[in-house]
C-alpha positions, 0 to 999 in steps of 0.5 A, a space after each residue: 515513752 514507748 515500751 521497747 516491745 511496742 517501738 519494735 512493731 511501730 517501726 515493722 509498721 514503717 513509722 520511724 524512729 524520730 515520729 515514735 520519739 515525738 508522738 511519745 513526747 505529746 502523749 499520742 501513744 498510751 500504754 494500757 493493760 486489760 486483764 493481763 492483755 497488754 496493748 498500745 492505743 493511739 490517741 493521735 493518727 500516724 501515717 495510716 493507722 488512724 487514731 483510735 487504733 489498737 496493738 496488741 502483737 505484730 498479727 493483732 492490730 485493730 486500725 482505728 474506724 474510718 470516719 464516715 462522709 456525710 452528705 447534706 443535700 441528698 440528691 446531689 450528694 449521691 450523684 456526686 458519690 455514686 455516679 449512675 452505679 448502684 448502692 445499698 442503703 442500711 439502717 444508721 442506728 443511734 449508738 455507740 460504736 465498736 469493734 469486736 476482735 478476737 486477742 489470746 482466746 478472748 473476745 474484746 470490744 473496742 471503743 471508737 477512741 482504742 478503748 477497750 469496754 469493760 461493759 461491752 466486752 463482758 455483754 458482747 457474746 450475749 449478741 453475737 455467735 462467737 463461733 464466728 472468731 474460731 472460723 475467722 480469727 483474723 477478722 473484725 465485726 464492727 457494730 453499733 451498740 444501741 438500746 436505752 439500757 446504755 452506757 455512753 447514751 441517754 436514748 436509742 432507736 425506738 425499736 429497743 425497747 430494753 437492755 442493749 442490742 448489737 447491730 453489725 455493719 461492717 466486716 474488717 481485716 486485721 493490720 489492713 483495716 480492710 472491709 469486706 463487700 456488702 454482699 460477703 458481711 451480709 452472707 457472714 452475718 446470715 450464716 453465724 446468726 450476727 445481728 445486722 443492721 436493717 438493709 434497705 436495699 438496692 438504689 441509684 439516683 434514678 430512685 431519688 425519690 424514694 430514698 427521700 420517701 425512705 428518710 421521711 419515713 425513718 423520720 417519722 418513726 424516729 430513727 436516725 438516718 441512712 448510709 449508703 455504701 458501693 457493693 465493694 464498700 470503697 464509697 460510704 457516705 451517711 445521711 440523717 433525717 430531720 428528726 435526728 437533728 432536732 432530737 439530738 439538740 433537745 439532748 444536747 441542750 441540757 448539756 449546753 456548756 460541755 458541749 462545742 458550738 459546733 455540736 449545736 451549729 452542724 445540726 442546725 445546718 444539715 436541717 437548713 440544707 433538708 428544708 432547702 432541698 424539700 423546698 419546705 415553707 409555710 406552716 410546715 415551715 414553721 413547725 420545723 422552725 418552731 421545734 427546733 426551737 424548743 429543742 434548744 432553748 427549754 432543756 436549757 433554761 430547765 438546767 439554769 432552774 435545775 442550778 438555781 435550786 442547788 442542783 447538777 447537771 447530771 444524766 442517769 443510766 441503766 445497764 445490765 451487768 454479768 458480775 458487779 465488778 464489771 460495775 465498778 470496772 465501768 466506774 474505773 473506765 470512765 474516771 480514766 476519762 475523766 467523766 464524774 461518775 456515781 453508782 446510785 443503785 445495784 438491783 440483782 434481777 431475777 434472770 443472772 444479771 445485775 441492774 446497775 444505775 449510775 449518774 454522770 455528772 457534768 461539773 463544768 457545766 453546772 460551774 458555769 451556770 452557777 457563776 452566771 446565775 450569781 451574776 458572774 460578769 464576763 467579757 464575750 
């Protein structure tokens, strides 16, 4: 049930009482503490506090992150979207998303589902100018952490080629969840030296032509895609490039039985929709057809040969820590998650920082491949 204390602000917030009532009995609220900061997660949506929503006091709620739109036939998205008005296009970088507030004199990052991040909150004032939360308290920077030193994914953008980064691409308000224009975050970002995502420019359906020669290009040099946002930031849509489809396959393939179906069938239908709007056939065809195909079928006949000779299906990460303890903190964050995890390896590097290298393991996955590799018979 829900603490007197966080009942009392849900009902300010305007959700009654019978709703608090039924969200607590299915477990829609959890209760959690980090570092003596109390606060109340949504694990479900209610009304306009969206899940992933945080509550710390009556001032410091941090509503959940909107999902974004995504288009998967370029022109006739942005027509449909933008009309014949302007609209920047930025970097979509392959990483994790968070949301950085200030709480009680402390600097918190925000997992997209409410939590709160031992890891990135621990690493989040090596990336940004914390000056920012003094001048603007009641304010959120929202970013993507990416890099191949990561906790929560295997690969980042190319251009990182160690640790993590911190790359902003939205400014929001406190209680409203509000954005600011493009143009206020971009003058924000400049001023408190935040890093920010790559701002392609300007465009409108009159320069279809180059933002498609825009995705080619971050295609070919294996970036994720684009968003496109209206100046008042009240329009974002988001579209990936080709390689992103095919690359996140081959990564997902090796996890094949954790995975919804779904994940493979989204991907393979936003690359149907790029090869039918770019009208691509023949031998270009083909090596499309031909790639997509390996993505999905080597990583996963390698995990069935990983099985077969008494191994797991398990992924191994890298992160930079401050302290150990946020290592094990770590350990503890994911194990709330129900995630397998083991530290392999703690190396002290030279420059203040601890190397930690840990394995999650997929048990449902490697279950299931064992029971059919022993000829395990099922009726589908």
């Amino acid at each position: 049930m829900v603490s007197w204390y966080f009942k009392e602000i849900l009902l300010k917030l305007g959700v009654d009482e019978e709703r608090i009532e039924i969200m607590s009995a299915k477990g829609g609220f959890s209760e959690d503490e980090f570092e003596g900061i109390r606060y109340l997660r949504f694990k479900d949506s209610v009304k306009k506090l969206r899940r992933g929503t945080v509550v710390f006091s009556q001032n410091d709620i941090v509503l959940g992150f909107p999902h974004i739109r995504r288009v998967v036939q370029l022109e006739n998205g942005v027509q449909r979207v933008f009309k014949n008005k302007p609209f920047y296009v930025e970097e979509k970088i392959d990483g994790y998303n968070v949301r950085v507030v200030k709480v009680n004199d402390k600097i918190l990052a925000i997992t997209r589902g409410g939590f709160i991040c031992p890891f990135t909150t621990e690493r989040i004032d090596d990336f940004i100018n914390v000056d920012f939360f003094k001048d603007y308290p009641n304010l959120i920077l929202c970013g993507e952490m990416a890099g191949p030193e990561s906790p929560y994914l295997v690969e980042g953008p190319p251009y990182v080629k160690e640790d993590i980064q911190f790359f902003l691409f939205d400014i929001q308000e406190k209680r409203t969840g509000k954005s600011l224009t493009v143009e206020e975050r971009l003058k924000l970002a400049e001023e408190y030296g935040i890093p920010h995502v790559e701002v392609f420019g300007k465009y409108s359906i009159k320069q279809i032509k180059e933002l498609h020669e825009l995705v080619e290009r971050l295609a070919e040099e294996r970036r994720e895609g684009i968003v496109m946002k209206s100046p008042d930031m009240k329009k974002v849509v988001k579209y990936v490039s080709p390689y992103s489809n095919i690359n996140d396959i081959k990564i997902g393939s090796r996890l094949f039985f954790d995975l919804p179906y779904g994940y493979f069938m989204q991907r393979i239908k936003r690359l149907a929709f790029y090869l039918a709007e770019k009208r691509i056939k023949g031998e270009e065809f083909e090596e499309y057809a031909k790639a997509l195909g390996i993505a999905l079928l080597q990583p996963f006949v390698e995990s069935i040969w990983d099985v077969a000779n008494g191994e797991e299906i398990a992924e191994t990460f890298i992160v930079r820590v401050k302290k150990i303890e946020t290592a094990y903190k770590m350990v503890s964050h994911f194990e709330r998650l129900g995630l397998n995890i083991h530290i392999e390896d703690i190396e002290e590097l030279n420059n203040g920082y601890w190397r930690i290298t840990f394995r999650r393991v997929y048990d449902d996955a490697t279950k299931e491949i064992r029971e059919l590799w022993n000829g395990h018979a099922f009726v589908d």
